[in-house]
C-alpha positions in Angstrom: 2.7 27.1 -6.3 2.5 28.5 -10.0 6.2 29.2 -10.9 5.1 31.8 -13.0 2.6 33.9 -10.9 4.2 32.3 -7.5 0.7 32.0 -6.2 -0.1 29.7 -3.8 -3.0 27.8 -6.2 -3.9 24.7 -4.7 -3.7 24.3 -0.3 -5.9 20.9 0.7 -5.0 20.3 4.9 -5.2 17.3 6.2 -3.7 14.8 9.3 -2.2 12.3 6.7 -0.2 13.0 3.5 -1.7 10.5 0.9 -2.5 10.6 -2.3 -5.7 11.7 -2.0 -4.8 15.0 -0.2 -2.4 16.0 -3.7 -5.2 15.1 -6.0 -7.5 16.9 -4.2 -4.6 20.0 -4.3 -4.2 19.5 -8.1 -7.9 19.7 -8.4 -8.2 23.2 -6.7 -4.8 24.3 -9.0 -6.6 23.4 -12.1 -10.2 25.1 -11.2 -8.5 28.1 -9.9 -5.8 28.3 -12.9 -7.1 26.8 -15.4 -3.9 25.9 -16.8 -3.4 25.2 -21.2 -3.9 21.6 -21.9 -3.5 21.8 -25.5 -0.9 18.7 -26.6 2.5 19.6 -27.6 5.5 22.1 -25.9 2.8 24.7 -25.0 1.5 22.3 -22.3 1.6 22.9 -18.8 4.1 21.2 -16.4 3.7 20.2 -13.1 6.8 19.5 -11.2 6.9 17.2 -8.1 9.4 15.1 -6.1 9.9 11.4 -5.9 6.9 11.2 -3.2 4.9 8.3 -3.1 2.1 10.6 -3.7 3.0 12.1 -6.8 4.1 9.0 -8.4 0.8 7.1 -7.7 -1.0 5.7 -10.3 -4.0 8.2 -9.0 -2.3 11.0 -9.1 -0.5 10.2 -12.9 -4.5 9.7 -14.1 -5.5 12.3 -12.2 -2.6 14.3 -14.7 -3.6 12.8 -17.9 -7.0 13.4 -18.0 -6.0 17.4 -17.3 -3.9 17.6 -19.6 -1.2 18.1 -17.9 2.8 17.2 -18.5 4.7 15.4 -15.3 7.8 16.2 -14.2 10.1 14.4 -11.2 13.4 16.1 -10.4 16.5 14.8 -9.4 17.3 13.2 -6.4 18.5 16.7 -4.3 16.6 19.3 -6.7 14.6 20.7 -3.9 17.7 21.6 -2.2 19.0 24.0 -4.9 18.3 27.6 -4.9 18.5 29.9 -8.1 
C-alpha cells in the first residue's frame, strides 16, 4: 500500500508466499507508481516486516537497482495503530 495515497499499488496472488511473489509485487508498485529514486532524503521508502521474504537477498537487489530505501520495523510494529 502507498502510505501516502493508501492505494493498493502492487497485489501478485499466489499458493506460496516466497520471495518471488514480493518481487513480483514490488515490480507492479514501481511500474504503476513510479516512485522518486533520486539518492538522498527525498528517496522513497519501502517499509516491510522481518519476513523471510523481504529480507532476501532478491528482494534487497531487487530494491537497489530501483532505487529504493529499505526499512524493517520493530519487532511488534504491525501491531500498533495511530
Amino acid at each position: 500500500m502507498d502510505a501516502y495515497s493508501r492505494l493498493i499499488v502492487g497485489w501478485p496472488i499466489a499458493e506460496h508466499m516466497r520471495t518471488e511473489l514480493v518481487t513480483d509485487a514490488l515490480g507492479m508498485a514501481i511500474i504503476r507508481r513510479q516512485p522518486d529514486t533520486r539518492a538522498g532524503d527525498e528517496r522513497t521508502i519501502l517499509h516491510s516486516d522481518h519476513g523471510s521474504q523481504y529480507t532476501s537477498w532478491a528482494f534487497g537487489q531487487r530494491l537497489r537497482a530501483a532505487g529504493l530505501l529499505a526499512s524493517i520495523g520493530t519487532v511488534g510494529d504491525s501491531l500498533l495503530t495511530g
